[in-house]
Structure formats: structure tokens, C-alpha cells
C-alpha positions as CSV (number, residue, x, y, z in Angstrom):
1,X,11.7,44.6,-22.1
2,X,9.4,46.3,-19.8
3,X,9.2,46.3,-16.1
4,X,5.7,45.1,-16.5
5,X,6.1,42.9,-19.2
6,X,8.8,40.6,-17.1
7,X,6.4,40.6,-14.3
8,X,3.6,39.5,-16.3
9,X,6.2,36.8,-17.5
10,X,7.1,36.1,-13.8
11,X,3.0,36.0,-12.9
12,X,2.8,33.3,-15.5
13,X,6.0,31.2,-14.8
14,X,4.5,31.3,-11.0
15,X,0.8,30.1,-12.1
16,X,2.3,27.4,-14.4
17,X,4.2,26.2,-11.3
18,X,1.9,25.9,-9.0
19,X,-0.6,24.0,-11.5
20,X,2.1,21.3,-11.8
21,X,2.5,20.7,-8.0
22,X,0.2,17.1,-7.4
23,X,-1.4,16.3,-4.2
24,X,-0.6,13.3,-2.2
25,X,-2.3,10.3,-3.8
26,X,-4.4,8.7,-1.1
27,X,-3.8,5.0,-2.9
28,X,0.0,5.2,-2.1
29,X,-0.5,6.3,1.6
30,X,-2.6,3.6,2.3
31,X,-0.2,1.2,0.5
32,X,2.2,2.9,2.5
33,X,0.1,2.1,6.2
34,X,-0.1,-1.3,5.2
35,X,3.3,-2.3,3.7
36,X,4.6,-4.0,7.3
37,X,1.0,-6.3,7.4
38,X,1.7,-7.0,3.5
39,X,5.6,-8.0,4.2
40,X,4.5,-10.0,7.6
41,X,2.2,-11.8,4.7
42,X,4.8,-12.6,2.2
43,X,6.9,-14.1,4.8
44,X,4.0,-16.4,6.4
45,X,3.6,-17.5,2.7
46,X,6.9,-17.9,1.8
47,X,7.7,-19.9,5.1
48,X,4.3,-22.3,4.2
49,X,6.0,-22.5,0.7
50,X,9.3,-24.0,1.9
51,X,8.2,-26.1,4.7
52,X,5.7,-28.1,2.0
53,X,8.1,-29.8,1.4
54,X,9.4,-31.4,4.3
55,X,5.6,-32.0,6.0
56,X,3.1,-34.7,5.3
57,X,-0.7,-34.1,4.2
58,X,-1.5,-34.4,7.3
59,X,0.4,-31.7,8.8
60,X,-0.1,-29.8,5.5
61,X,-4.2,-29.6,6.2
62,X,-3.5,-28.2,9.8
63,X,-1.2,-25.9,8.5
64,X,-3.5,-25.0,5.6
65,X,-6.8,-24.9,8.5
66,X,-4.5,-22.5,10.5
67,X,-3.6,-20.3,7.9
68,X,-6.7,-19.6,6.5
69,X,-8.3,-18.4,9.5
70,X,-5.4,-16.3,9.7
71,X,-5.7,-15.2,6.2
72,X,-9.3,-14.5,7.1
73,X,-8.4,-12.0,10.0
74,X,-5.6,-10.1,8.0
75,X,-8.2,-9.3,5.2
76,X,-10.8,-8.1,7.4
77,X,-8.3,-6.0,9.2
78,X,-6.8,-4.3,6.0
79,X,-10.4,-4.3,4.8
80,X,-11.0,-1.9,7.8
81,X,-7.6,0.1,7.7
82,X,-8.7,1.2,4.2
83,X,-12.0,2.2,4.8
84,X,-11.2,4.4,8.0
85,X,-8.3,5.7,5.3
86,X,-10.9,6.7,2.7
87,X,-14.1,7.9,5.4
């Protein structure tokens, strides 16, 4: 083979490689950011979950009242993470 046939082979390998390098996706870095509010979530759910059964209704709706608003905050917060992500 010729000298400048390998380096056109060489050229190409090198083009070919780069093409296949992927950027970053911005979905899984914001997923990333947010993966300690999300597993503060599931245990605030989980912990409602278990303790429904040894409550009454009454304690239940304050517990539900409380959480809700808290709910409410959390989405409005990640709802603001991910758009200062993506601006």
C-alpha cells in the first residue's frame, strides 16, 4: 500500500470517529441536578404511604393539607431548576 493511501485510510478512520462522539444530552443533566429533590420525594411519599396505616382520617387530611402544599412548592421549584437549565 501507499504512503498516501494509508493516510487517506487514517483521514477517514479519524472523521468516522469523531462523527460518532455524542454531546452531553441536556435531559440527563437536568435529571441529574434534580435526583436529590426527586429521592427527598420518594421518601416523603413512601413515609405518607406507611404511616396510613396506623393514623385516623383525621390526621390523614392534615397530613394530606400539609403535603400538598409541599408538593406544590417542590413543583414550582423543579419547574424553575429546569427552565434556568434550558434558558
Amino acid at each position: 500500500m501507499s504512503l498516501n493511501r494509508i493516510l487517506g485510510v487514517l483521514c477517514v478512520a479519524a472523521l468516522l470517529a469523531g462523527c460518532n462522539h455524542k454531546a452531553p444530552d441536556a435531559t440527563a443533566q437536568v435529571k441529574s441536578a434534580l435526583a436529590p429533590f426527586t429521592a427527598g420525594r420518594d421518601q416523603a411519599t413512601a413515609l405518607v404511604a406507611a404511616q396510613k396505616q396506623s393514623l385516623g382520617a383525621a390526621d390523614l387530611n392534615t397530613l394530606e393539607v400539609a403535603y400538598t402544599a409541599l408538593e406544590a412548592k417542590g413543583n414550582a421549584y423543579a419547574g424553575f431548576i429546569v427552565e434556568a437549565a434550558t434558558a
